[in-house]
KOLKE-687439 format. One line per field, with one value per residue (C-alpha): residue number from 0; chain; x, y, z. Coordinates in Angstrom, 3 decimals. Last residue first. Layout:
# residues N
resi (NUM	...)
chain (A	...)
xx (X	...)
yy (Y	...)
zz (Z	...)
This chain:
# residues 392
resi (391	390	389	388	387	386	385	384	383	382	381	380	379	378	377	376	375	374	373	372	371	370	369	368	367	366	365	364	363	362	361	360	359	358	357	356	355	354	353	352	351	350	349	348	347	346	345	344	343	342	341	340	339	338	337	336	335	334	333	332	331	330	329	328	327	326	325	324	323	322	321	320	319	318	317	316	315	314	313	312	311	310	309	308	307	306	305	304	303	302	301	300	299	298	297	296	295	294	293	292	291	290	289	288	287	286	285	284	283	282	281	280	279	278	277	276	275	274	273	272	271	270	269	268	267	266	265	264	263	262	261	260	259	258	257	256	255	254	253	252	251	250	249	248	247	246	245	244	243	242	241	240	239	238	237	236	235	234	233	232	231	230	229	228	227	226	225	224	223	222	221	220	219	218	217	216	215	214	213	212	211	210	209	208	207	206	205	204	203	202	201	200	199	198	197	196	195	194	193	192	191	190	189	188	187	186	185	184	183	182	181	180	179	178	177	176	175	174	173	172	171	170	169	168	167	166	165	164	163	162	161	160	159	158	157	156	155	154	153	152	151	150	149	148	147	146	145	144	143	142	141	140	139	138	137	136	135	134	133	132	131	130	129	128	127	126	125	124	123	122	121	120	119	118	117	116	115	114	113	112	111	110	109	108	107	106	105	104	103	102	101	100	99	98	97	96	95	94	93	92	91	90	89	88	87	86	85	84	83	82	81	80	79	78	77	76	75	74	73	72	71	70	69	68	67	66	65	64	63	62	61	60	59	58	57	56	55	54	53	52	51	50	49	48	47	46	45	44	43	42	41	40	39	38	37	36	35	34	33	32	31	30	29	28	27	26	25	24	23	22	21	20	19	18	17	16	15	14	13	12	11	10	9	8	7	6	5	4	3	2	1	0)
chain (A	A	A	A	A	A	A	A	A	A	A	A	A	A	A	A	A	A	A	A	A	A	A	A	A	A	A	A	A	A	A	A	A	A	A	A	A	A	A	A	A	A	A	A	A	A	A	A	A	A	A	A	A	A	A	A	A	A	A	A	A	A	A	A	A	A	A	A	A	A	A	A	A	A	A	A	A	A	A	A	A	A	A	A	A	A	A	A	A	A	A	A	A	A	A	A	A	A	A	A	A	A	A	A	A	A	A	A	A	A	A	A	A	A	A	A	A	A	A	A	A	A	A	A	A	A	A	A	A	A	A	A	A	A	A	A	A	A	A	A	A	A	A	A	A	A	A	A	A	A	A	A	A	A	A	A	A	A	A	A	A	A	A	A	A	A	A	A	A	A	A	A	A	A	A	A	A	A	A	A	A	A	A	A	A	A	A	A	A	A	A	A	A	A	A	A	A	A	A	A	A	A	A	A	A	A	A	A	A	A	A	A	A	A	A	A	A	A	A	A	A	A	A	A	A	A	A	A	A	A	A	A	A	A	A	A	A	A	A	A	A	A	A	A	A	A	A	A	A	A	A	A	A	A	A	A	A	A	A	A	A	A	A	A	A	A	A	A	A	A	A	A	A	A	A	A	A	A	A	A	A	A	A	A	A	A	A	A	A	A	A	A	A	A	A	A	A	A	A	A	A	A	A	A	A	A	A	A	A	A	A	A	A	A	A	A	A	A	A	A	A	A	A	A	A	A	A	A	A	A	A	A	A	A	A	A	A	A	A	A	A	A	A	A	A	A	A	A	A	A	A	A	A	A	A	A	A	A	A	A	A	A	A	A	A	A	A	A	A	A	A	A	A	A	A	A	A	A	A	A	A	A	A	A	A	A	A	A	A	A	A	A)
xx (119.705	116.647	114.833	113.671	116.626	120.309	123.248	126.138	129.001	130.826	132.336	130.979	132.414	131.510	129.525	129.389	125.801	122.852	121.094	118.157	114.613	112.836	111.239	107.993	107.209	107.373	104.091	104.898	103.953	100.133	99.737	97.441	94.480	94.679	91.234	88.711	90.777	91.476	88.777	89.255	89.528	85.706	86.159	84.246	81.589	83.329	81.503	81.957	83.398	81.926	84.363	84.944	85.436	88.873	90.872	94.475	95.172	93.502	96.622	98.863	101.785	104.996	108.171	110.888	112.328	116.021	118.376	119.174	122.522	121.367	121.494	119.115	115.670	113.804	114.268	111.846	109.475	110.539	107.914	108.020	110.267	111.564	109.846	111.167	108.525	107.816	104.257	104.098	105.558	103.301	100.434	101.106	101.881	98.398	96.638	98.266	97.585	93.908	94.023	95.220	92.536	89.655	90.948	91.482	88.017	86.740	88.146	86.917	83.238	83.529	85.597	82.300	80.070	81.110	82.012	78.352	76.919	78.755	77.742	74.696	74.473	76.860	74.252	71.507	73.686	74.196	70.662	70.162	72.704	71.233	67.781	69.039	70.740	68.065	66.007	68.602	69.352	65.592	65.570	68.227	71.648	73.159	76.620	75.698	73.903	76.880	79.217	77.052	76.433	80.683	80.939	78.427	79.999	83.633	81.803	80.518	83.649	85.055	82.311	83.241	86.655	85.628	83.584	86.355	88.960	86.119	85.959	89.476	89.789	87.027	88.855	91.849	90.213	88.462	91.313	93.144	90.315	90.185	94.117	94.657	97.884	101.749	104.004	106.054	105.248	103.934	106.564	107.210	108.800	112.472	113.360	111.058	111.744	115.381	115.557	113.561	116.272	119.169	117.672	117.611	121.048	122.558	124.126	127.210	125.377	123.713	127.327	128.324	127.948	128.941	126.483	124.076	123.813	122.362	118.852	117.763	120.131	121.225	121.751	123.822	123.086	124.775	123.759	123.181	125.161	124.829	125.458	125.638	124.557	125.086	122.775	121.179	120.044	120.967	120.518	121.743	120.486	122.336	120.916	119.005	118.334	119.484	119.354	118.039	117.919	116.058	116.637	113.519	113.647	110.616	112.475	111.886	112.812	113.179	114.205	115.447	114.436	114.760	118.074	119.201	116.734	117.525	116.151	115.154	116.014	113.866	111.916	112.080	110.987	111.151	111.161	110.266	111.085	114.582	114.556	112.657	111.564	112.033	111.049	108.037	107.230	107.447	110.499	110.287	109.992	109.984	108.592	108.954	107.867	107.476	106.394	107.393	106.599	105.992	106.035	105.895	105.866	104.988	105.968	108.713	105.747	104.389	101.148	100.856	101.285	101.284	100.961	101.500	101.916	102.171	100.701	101.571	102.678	102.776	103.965	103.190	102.932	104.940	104.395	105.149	104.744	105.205	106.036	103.503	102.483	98.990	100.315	100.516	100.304	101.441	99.744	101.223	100.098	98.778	97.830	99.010	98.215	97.911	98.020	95.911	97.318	97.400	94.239	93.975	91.710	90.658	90.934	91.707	90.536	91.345	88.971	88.227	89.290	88.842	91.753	92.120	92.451	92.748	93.483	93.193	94.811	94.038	95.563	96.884	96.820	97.479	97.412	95.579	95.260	97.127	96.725	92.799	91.560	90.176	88.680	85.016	85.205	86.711	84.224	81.451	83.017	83.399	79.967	78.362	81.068	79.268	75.999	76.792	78.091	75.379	72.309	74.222)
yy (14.396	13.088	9.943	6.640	4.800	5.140	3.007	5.263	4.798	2.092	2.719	1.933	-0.348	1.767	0.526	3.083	4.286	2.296	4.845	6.707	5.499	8.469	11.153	11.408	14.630	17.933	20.134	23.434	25.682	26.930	30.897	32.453	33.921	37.199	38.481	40.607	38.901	40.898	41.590	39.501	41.874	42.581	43.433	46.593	48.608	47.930	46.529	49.082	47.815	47.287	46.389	43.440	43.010	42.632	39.602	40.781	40.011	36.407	35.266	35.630	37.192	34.953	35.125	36.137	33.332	32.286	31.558	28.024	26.495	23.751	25.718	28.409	27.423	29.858	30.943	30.368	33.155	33.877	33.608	30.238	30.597	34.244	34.779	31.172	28.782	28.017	27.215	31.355	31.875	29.427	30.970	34.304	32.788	31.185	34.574	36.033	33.203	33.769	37.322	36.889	34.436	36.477	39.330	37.192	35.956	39.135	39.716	36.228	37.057	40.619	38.682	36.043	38.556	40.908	37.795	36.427	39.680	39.756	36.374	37.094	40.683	39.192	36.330	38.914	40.804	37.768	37.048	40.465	39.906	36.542	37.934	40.903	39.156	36.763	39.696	41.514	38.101	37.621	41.337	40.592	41.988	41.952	43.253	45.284	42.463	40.034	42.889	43.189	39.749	39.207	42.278	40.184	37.219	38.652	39.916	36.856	35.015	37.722	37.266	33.498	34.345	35.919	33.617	31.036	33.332	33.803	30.034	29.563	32.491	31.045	27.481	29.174	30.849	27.943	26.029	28.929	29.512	25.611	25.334	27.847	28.681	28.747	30.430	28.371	31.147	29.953	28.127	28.898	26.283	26.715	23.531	20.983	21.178	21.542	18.926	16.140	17.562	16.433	13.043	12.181	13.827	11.369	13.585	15.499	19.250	18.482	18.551	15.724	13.549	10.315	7.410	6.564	2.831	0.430	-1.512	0.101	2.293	5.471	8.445	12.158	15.994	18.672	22.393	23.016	20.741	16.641	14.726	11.286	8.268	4.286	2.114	0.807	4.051	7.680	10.925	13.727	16.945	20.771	23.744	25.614	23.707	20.071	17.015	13.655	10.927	7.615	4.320	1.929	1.112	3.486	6.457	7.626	11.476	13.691	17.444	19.847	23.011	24.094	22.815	20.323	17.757	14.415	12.129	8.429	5.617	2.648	4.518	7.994	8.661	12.343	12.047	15.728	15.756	16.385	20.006	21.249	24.792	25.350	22.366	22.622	25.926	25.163	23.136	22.903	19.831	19.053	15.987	13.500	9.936	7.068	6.285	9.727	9.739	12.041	11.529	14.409	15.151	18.095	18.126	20.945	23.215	23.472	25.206	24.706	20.459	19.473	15.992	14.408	11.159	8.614	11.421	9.537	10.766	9.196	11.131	10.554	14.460	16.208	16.774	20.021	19.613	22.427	22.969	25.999	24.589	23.779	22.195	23.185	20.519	22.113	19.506	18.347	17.798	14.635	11.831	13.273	10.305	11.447	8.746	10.047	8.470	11.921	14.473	16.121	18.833	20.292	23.669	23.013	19.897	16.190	13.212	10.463	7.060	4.511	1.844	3.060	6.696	7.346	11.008	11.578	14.358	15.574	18.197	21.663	21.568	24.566	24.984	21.222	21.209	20.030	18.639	18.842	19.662	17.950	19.652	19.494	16.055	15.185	17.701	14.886	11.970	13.337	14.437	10.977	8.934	11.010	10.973	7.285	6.849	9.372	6.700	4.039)
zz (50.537	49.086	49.799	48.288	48.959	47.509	49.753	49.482	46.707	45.482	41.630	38.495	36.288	32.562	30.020	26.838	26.608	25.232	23.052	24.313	23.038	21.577	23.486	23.119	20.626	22.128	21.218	20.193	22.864	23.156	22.045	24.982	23.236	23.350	24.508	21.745	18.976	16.199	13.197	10.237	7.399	5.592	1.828	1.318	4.134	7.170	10.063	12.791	16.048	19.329	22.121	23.888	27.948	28.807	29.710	30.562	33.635	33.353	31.024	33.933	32.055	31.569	32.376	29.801	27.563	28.537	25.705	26.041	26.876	29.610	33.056	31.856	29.480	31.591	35.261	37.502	39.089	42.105	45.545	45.924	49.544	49.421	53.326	54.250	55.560	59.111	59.312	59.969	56.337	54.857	55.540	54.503	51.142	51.021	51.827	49.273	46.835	48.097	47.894	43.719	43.397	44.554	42.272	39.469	39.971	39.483	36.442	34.984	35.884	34.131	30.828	31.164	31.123	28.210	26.311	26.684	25.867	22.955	21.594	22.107	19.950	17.519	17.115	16.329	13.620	12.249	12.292	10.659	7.748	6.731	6.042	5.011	2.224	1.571	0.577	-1.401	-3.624	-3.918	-5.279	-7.528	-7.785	-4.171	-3.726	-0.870	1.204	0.516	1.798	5.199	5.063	5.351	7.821	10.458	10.027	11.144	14.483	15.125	14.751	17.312	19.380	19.439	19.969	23.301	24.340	23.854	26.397	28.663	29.035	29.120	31.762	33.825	33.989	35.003	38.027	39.067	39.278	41.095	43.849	44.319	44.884	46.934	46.315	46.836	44.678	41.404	38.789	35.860	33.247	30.102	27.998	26.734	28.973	28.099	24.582	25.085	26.996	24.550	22.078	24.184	25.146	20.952	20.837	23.017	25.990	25.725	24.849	28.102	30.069	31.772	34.850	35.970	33.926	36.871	37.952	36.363	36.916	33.710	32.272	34.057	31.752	33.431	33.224	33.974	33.012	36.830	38.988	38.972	41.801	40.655	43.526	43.403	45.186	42.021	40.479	42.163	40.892	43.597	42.410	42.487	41.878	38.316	35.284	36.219	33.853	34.677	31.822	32.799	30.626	30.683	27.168	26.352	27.559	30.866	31.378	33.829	34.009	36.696	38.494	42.333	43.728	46.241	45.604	45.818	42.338	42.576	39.924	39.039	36.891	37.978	41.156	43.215	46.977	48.582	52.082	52.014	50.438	53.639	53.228	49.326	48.400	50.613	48.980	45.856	43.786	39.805	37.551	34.095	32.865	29.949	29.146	31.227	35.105	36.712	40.418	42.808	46.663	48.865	52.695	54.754	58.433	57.997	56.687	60.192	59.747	56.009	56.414	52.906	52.650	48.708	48.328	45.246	42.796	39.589	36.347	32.814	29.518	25.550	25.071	28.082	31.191	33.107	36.697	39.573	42.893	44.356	47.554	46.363	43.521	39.838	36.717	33.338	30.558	26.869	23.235	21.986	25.364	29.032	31.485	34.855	37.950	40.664	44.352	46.028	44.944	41.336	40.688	36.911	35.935	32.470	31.503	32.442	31.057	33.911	34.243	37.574	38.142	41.375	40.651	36.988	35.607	31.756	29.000	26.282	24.063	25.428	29.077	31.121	35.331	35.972	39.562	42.373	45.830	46.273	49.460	52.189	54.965	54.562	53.804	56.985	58.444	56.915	58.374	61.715	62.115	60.868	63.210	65.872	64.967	64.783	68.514	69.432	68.326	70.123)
């Protein structure tokens, strides 16, 4: 009896030892939440999702990256749920993926697993589904119920009510609830109100879509926000520091002088901190970048000897191409460039903000919820295939 338990004791703890979080949370600007089973929690930077979170994205938006590489963007007003997500590195075939988008906005972009075996990922929409046969499209749910697909890059099959649209790159195509697709048409021919939401979601940067580990890369961008604050917050200091220097040599009155010392030596005392705490947490951050970086390797490596293609979620995607927008060039890994800050002078007339020690990264203008589509001209669709939840 007593080994039966040890042994249901043993497996349950290397069953905890060997799961691992789907996704994290790459960017978020705003708030955000996660429920699992009815049970809330805030979302930050760096934070871990597992299959069956649903992620609520409140003011601003939230970049969502998976262990395979396929990524989320969500935008502000936007609901997302992890219905499955298996990712099977030694035999990549076997992976499976279920992703749903319950209302609002989302861009998408194939990983590894898309890039392997297009057929097992199973995008919802609604009450439509999405086949992937490319690697970067657009969703959205309008408050009606009506979904809009549009495709940046391949080809997708969007299907609603047994009835499938293949839509090409620059395409894009309405189905109103519980009818079937609209056939397909340029961007630039959709309702204006879907046509802005696109734009928005499709000039935004997105990270590059390789595979990770996603507990080195969560920490990783949770270190660089954290350096990145310390940072500005030595910067602040900094700026303090000049401002009692000038009150100190404009000082009439002995009080006056007094005070000003005063102030300008605990300034001088909370650059010191502050400082310090930069120095350390831009050395902590740089190391971690390293650790990462191996990690991703690693990952990669991985993949290829489960069967993955050596170019699988290794590109960075394209921006804002396949719907008439000037594409934006990829972006830098913010925790490349966090250096430690420097000592500067405090000037002796009126102090100038000093620069940032670390750029902070510049968040994209938020996109407002898109607003409800208008009912499209009704059409008698023709017969096609039956749609289920599955790509082709």
């Amino acid at each position: 009896m007593m080994k039966r338990i040890f042994g249901l004791l043993l497996l349950l703890v290397s069953s905890a030892a060997l799961a691992v979080p789907a996704a994290y949370v790459h960017e978020l600007h705003g708030d955000a939440r996660a429920s699992t089973k009815g049970v809330s929690r805030v979302l930050e930077i760096g934070s871990t999702l597992e299959p069956g979170d649903i992620v609520s994205v409140g003011q601003g938006s939230a970049t969502l990256k998976f262990e395979d590489g396929q990524i989320v963007a969500l935008q502000q007003g936007a609901r997302f749920g992890i219905v499955n997500y298996q990712y099977n590195k030694t035999r990549v075939a076997d992976s499976n993926v279920v992703l749903s988008l319950l209302s609002g906005g989302m861009r998408y972009i194939t990983g590894i697993i898309g890039g392997t075996r297009r057929d097992a990922i199973h995008l919802q929409a609604g009450t439509a589904t999405i086949g992937i046969r490319g690697t970067d499209l657009i969703m959205l749910v309008d408050a009606a119920g009506q979904v809009l697909a549009t495709v940046q890059d391949g080809v997708v099959s969007f299907a609603n009510q047994g009835i499938t649209t293949a839509l090409n790159a620059g395409q894009g195509s309405v189905a109103p609830p519980n009818q079937p697709p609209r056939a397909a048409v340029a961007v630039s021919q959709l309702p204006p109100a879907a046509v802005n939401a696109v734009a928005g979601l499709g000039q935004k940067v997105m990270p590059p879509n390789n595979p990770v580990n996603v507990q080195a890369s969560a920490d990783l961008v949770k270190t660089v926000a954290d350096a990145t604050d310390k940072a500005q917050k030595a910067a602040d200091a900094e700026k303090k520091v000049a401002e009692a220097k000038l009150a100190a040599d404009q000082a009439k009155t002995a009080a006056e002088k007094a005070k000003a010392a005063a102030d300008q030596a605990k300034a001088a005392s909370e650059l010191a901190v502050a400082k310090a705490a930069a120095t350390a947490a831009a050395t902590d951050a740089a190391q971690k970048v390293t650790a990462e970086a191996a990690a991703a390797q690693q990952a990669k490596q991985v993949a290829v000897q489960g069967g993955a293609p050596v170019n699988a979620g290794t590109a960075p995607p394209t921006q804002g191409q396949g719907v008439g927008l000037t594409p934006t060039q990829a972006p830098v890994d913010p925790a490349t460039i966090i250096t430690p800050p420097t000592t500067t002078t405090p000037p002796t007339t009126t102090p100038a903000a000093p620069a940032p020690v670390v750029p902070t990264p510049v968040p994209p203008t938020p996109v407002e919820a898109p607003a409800p589509l208008p009912p499209p001209p009704t059409t008698t669709p023709t017969t096609g295939p039956t749609c289920g939840v599955s790509c082709s």
